[in-house]
MDTraj code that builds the backbone (N, CA, C; nanometers):
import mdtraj as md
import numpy as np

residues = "UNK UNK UNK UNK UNK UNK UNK UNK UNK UNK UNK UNK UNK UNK UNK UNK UNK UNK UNK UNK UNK UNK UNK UNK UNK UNK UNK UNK UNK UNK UNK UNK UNK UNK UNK UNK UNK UNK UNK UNK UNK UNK UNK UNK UNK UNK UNK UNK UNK UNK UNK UNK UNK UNK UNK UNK UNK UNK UNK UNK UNK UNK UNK UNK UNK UNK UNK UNK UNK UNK UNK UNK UNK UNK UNK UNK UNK UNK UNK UNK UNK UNK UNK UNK UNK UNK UNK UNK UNK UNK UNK UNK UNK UNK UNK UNK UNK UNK UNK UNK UNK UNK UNK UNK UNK UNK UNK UNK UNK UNK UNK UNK UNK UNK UNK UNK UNK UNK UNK UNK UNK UNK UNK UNK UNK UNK UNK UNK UNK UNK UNK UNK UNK UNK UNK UNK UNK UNK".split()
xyz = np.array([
    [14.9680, 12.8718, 14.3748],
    [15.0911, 12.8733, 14.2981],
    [15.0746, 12.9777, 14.1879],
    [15.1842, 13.0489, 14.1776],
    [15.1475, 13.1614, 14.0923],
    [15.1579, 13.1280, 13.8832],
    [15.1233, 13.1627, 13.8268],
    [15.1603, 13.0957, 13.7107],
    [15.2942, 13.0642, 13.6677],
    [15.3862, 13.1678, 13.6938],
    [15.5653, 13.1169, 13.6861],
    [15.5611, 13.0068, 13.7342],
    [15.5543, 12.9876, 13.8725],
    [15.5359, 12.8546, 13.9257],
    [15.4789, 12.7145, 13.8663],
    [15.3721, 12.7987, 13.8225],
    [15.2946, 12.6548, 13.7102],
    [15.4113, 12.6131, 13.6312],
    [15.4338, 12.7367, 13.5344],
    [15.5085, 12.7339, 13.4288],
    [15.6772, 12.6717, 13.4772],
    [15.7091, 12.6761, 13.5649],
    [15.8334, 12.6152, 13.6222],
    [15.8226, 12.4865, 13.6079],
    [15.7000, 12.4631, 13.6837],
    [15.6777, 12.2605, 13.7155],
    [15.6412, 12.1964, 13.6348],
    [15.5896, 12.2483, 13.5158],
    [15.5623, 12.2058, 13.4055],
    [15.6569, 12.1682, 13.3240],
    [15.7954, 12.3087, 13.2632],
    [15.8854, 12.2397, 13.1862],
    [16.0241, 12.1718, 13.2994],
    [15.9836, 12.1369, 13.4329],
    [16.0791, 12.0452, 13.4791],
    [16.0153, 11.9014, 13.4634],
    [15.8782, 11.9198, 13.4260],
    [15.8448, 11.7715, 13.4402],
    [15.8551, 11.7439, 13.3276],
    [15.8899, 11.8394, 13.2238],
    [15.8951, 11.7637, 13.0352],
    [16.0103, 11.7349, 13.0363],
    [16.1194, 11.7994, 13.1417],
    [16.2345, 11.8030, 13.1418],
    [16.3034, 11.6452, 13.1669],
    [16.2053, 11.6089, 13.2892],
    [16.2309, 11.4790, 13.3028],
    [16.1955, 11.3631, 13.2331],
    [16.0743, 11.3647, 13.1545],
    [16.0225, 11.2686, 13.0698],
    [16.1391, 11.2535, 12.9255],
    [16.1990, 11.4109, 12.8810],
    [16.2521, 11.3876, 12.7567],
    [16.3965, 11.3300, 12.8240],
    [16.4249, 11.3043, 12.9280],
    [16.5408, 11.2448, 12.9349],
    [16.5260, 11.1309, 12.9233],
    [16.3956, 11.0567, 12.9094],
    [16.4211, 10.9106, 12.9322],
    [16.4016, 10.8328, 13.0598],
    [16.3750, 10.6910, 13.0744],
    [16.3291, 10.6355, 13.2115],
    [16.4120, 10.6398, 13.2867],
    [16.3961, 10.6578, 13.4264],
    [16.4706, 10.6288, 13.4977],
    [16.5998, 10.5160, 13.5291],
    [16.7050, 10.5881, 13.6416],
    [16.7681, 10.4351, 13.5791],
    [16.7070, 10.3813, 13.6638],
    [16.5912, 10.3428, 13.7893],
    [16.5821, 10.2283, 13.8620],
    [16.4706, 10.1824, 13.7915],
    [16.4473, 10.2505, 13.6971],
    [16.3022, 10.1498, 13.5797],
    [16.4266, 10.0663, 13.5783],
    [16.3259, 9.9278, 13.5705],
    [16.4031, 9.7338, 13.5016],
    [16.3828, 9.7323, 13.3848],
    [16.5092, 9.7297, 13.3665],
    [16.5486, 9.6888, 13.2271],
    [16.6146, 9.5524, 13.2142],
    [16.5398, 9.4451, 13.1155],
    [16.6272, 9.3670, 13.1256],
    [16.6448, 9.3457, 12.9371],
    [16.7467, 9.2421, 12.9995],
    [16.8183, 9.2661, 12.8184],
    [16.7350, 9.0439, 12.7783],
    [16.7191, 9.0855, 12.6643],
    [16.6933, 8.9127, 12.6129],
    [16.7099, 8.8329, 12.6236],
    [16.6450, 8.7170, 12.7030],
    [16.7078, 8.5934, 12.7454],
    [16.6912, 8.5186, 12.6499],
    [16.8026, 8.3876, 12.5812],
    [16.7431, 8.3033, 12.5114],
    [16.6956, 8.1960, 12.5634],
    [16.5674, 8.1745, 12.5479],
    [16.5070, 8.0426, 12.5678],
    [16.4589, 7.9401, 12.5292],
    [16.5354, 7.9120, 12.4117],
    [16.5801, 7.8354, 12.3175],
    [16.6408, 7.7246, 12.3985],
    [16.6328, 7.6019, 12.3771],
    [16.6908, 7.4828, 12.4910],
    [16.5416, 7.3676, 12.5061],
    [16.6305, 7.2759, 12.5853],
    [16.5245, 7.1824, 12.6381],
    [16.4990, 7.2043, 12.7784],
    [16.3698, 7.2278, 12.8441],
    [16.3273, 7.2882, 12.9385],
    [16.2731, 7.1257, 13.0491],
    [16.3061, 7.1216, 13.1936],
    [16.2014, 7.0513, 13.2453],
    [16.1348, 7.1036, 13.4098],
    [16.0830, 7.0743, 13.4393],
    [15.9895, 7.0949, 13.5507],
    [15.9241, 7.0361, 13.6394],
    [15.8188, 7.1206, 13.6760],
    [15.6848, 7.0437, 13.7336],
    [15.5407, 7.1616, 13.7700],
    [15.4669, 7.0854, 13.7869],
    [15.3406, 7.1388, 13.7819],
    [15.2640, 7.0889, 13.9283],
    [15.1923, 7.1750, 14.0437],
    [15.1598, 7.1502, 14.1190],
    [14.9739, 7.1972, 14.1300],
    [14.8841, 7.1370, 14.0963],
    [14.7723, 7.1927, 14.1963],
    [14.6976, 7.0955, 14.3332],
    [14.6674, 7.2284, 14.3777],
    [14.6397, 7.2072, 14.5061],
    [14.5653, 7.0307, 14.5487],
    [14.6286, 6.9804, 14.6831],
    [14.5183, 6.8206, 14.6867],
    [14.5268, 6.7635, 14.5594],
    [14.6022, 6.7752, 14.4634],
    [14.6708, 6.6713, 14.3287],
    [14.7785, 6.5897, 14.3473],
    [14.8215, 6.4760, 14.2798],
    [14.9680, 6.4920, 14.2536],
    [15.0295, 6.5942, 14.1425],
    [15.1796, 6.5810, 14.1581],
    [15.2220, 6.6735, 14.0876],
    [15.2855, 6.6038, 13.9288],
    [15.2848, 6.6826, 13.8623],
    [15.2838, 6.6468, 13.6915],
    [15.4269, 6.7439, 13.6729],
    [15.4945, 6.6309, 13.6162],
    [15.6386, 6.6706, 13.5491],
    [15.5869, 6.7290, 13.4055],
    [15.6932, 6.7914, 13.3605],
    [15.6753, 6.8572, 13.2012],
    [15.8208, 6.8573, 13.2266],
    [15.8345, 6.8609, 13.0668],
    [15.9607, 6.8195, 12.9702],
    [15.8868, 6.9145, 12.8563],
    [15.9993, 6.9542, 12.7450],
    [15.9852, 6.9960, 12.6175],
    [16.1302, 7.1121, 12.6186],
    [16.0499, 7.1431, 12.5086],
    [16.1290, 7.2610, 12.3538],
    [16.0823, 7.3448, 12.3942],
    [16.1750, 7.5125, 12.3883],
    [16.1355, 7.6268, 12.3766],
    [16.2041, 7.6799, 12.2474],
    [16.1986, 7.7460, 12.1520],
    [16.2287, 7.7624, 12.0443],
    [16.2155, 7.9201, 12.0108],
    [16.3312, 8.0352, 12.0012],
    [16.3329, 8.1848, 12.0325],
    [16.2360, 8.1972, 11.8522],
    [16.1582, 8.2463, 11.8712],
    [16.0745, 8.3119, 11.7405],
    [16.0888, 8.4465, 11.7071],
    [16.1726, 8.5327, 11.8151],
    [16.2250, 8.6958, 11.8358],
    [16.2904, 8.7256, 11.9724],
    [16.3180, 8.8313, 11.9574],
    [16.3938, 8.8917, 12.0614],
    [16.3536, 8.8850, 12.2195],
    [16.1944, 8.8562, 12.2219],
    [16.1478, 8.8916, 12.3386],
    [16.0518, 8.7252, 12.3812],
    [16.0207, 8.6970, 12.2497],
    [15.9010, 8.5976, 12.2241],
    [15.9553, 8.4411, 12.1995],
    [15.8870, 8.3357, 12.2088],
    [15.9586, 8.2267, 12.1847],
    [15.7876, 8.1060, 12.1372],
    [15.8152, 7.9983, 12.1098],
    [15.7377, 7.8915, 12.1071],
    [15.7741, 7.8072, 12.2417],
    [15.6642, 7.7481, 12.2644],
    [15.6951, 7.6272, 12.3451],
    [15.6128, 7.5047, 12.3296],
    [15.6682, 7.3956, 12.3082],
    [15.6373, 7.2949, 12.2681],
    [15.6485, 7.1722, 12.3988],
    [15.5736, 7.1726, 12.5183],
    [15.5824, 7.0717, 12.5792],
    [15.5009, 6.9598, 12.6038],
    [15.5249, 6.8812, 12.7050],
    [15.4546, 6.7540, 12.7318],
    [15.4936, 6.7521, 12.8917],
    [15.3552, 6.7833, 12.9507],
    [15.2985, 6.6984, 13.1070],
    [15.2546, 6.5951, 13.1110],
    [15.3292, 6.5528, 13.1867],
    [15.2872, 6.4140, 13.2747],
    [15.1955, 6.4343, 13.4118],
    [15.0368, 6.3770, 13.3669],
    [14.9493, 6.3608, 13.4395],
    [14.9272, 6.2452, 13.4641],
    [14.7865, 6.2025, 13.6112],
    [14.7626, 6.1284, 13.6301],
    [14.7005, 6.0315, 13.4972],
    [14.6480, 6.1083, 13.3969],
    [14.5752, 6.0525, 13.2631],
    [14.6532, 6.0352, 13.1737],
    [14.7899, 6.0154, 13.2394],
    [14.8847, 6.0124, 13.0821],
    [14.9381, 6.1318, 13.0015],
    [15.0328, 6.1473, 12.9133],
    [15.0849, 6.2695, 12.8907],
    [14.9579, 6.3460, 12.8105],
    [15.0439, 6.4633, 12.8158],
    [14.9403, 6.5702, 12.7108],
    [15.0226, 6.6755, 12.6590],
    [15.0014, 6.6751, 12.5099],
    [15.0948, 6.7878, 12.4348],
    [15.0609, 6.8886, 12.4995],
    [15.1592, 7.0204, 12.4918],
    [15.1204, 7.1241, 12.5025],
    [15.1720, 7.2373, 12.4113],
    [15.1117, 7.3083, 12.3035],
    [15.1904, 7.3495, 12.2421],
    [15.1368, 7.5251, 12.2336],
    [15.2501, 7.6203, 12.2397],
    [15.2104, 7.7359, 12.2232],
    [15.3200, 7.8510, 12.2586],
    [15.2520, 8.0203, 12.2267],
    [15.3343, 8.1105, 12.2307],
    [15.3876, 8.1820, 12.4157],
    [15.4621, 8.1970, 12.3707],
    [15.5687, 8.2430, 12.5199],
    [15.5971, 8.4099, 12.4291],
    [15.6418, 8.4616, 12.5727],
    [15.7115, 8.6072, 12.5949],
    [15.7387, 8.6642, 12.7130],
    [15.9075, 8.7124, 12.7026],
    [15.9162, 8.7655, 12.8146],
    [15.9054, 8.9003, 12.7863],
    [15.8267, 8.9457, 12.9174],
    [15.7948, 9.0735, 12.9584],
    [15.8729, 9.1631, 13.0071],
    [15.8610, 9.2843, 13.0642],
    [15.9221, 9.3138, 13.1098],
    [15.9498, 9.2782, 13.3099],
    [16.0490, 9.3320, 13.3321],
    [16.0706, 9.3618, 13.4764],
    [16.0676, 9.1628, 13.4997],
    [16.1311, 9.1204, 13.3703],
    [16.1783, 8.9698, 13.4234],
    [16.0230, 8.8760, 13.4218],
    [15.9235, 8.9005, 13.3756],
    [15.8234, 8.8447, 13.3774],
    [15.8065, 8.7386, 13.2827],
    [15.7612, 8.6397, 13.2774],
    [15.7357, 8.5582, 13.1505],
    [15.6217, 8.5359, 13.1701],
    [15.5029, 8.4805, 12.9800],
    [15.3812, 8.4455, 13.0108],
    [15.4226, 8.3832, 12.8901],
    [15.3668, 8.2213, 12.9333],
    [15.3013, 8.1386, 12.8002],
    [15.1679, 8.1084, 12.8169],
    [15.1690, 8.0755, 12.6957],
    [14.9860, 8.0524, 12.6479],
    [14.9391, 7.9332, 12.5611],
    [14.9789, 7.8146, 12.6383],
    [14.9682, 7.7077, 12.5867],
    [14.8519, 7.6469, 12.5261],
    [14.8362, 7.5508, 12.4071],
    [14.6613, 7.4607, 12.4252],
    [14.7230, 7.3417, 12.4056],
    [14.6675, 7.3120, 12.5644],
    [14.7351, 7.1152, 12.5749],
    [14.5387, 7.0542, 12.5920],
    [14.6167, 6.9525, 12.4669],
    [14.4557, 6.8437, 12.3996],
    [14.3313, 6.9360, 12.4652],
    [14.2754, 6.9664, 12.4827],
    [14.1488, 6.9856, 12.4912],
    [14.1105, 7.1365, 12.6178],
    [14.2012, 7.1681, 12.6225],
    [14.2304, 7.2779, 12.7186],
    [14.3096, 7.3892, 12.6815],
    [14.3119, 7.5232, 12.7186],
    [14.3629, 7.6152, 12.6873],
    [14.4520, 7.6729, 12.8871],
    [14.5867, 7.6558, 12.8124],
    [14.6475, 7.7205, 13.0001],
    [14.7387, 7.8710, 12.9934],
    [14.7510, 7.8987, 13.0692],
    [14.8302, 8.0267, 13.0889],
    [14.9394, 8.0207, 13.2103],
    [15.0427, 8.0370, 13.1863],
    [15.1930, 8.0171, 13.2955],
    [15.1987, 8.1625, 13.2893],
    [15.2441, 8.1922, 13.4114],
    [15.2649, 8.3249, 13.4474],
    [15.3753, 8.2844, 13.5543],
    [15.4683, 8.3714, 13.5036],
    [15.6163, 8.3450, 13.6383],
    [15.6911, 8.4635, 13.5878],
    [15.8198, 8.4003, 13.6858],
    [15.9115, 8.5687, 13.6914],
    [16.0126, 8.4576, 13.6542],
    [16.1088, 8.4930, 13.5696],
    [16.2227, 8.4188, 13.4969],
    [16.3533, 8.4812, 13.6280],
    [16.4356, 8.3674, 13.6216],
    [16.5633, 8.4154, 13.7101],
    [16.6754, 8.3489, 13.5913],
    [16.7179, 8.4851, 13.5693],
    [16.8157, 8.4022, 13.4785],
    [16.9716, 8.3492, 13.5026],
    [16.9855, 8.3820, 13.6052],
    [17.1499, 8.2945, 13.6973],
    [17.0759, 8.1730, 13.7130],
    [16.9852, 8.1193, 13.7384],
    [16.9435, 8.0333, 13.7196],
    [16.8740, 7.9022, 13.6147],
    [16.8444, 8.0006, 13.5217],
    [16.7704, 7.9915, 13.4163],
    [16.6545, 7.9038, 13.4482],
    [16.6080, 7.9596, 13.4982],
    [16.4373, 7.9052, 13.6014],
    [16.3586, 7.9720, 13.5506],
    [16.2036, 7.9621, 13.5351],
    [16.1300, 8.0267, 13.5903],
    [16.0122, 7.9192, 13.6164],
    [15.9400, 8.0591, 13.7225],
    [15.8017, 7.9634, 13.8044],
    [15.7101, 8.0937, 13.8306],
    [15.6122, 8.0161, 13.8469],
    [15.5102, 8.1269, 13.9213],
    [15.3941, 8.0492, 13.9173],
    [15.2703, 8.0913, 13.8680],
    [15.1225, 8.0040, 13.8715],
    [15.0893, 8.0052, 13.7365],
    [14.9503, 7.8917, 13.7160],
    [14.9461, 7.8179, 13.6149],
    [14.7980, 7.8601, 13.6185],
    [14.6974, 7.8669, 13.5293],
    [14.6053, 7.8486, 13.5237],
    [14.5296, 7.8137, 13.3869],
    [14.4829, 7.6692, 13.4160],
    [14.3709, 7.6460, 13.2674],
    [14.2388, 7.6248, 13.2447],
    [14.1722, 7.5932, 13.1795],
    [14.0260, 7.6026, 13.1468],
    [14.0181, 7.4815, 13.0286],
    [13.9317, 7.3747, 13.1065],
    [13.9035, 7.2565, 13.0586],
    [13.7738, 7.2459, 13.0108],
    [13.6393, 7.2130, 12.9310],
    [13.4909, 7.2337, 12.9891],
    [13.4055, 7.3064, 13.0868],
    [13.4771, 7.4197, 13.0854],
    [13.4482, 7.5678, 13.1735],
    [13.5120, 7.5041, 13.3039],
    [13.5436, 7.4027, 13.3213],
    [13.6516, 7.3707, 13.5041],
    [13.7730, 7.4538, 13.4684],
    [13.8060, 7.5363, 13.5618],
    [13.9166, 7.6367, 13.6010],
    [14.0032, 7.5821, 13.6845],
    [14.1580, 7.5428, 13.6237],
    [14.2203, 7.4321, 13.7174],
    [14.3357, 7.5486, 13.8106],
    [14.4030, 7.5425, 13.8715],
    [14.5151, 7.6507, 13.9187],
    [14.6282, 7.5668, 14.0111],
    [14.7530, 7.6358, 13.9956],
    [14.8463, 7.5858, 14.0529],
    [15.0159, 7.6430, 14.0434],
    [15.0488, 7.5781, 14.0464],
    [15.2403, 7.6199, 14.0617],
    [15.2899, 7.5542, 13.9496],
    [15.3989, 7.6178, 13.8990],
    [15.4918, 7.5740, 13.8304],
    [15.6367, 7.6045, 13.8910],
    [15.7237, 7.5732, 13.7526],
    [15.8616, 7.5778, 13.7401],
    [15.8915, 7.5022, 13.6633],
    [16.0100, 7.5708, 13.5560],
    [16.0572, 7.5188, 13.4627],
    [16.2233, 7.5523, 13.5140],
    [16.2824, 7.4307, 13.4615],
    [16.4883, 7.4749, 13.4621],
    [16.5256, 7.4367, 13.3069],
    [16.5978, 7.5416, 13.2268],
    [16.6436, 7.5174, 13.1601],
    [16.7908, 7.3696, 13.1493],
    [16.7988, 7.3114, 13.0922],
    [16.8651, 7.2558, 13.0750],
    [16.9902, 7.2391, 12.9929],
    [17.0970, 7.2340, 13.0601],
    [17.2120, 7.2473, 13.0159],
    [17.2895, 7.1719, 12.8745],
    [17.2910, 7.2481, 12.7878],
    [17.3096, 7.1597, 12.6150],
    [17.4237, 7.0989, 12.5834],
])
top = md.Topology()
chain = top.add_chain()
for i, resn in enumerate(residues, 1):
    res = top.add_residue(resn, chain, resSeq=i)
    for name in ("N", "CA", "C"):
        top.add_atom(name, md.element.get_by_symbol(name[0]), res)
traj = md.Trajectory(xyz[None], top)
């Protein structure tokens, strides 16, 4: 390629960056997730554990969540920070009694769902599984 050439592909590619992302980059705009939320919780060869609680918007993107699963051992608080991500993603980062968990899902918001997998850490045991949460109608 001769250097014009360089020099061509070069300011078409600044050309494209200073315009900004694409439009098929995901963009999504702020969901509030503020409400009373309920669910369930699945791991593998378990029964499955309902959750109930509070999500509470702390910013534009970020929220609290304040719930309670129902396990075989009886409930267990769970309290901690949420955020949605981009491209529709959500992650909370709960510490329920004596454990630290992480929810990872993709939010649908015609639905006002989200689910995906769960994973926590009890006394170094690494638990894993499914979720889903539905917002609930106020």
């Amino acid at each position: 390629m001769t250097r014009v050439g360089v020099i061509a592909l070069g300011m078409s590619l600044l050309a494209v960056g200073a315009a900004g992302p694409s439009p098929t980059a995901a963009q999504t705009s702020a969901f509030d997730f503020t409400g009373h939320w309920t669910g369930q919780a699945q791991r593998r060869n378990h029964p499955e554990m309902s959750i109930s609680g509070d999500l509470a918007a702390t910013g534009t993107a970020t929220f609290t969540a304040n719930l309670t699963v129902e396990s075989k051992n009886g409930p267990v608080q769970c309290t901690g920070p949420g955020r949605e991500k981009p491209n529709l993603k959500v992650r909370i980062r709960p510490k329920c009694g004596g454990s630290t968990a992480t929810l990872r899902g993709k939010l649908d918001p015609s639905t006002a769902t989200m689910s995906g997998h769960f994973t926590s850490v009890s006394q170094g045991t690494v638990n894993t599984g499914t979720f889903s949460l539905t917002k609930q109608a106020a």
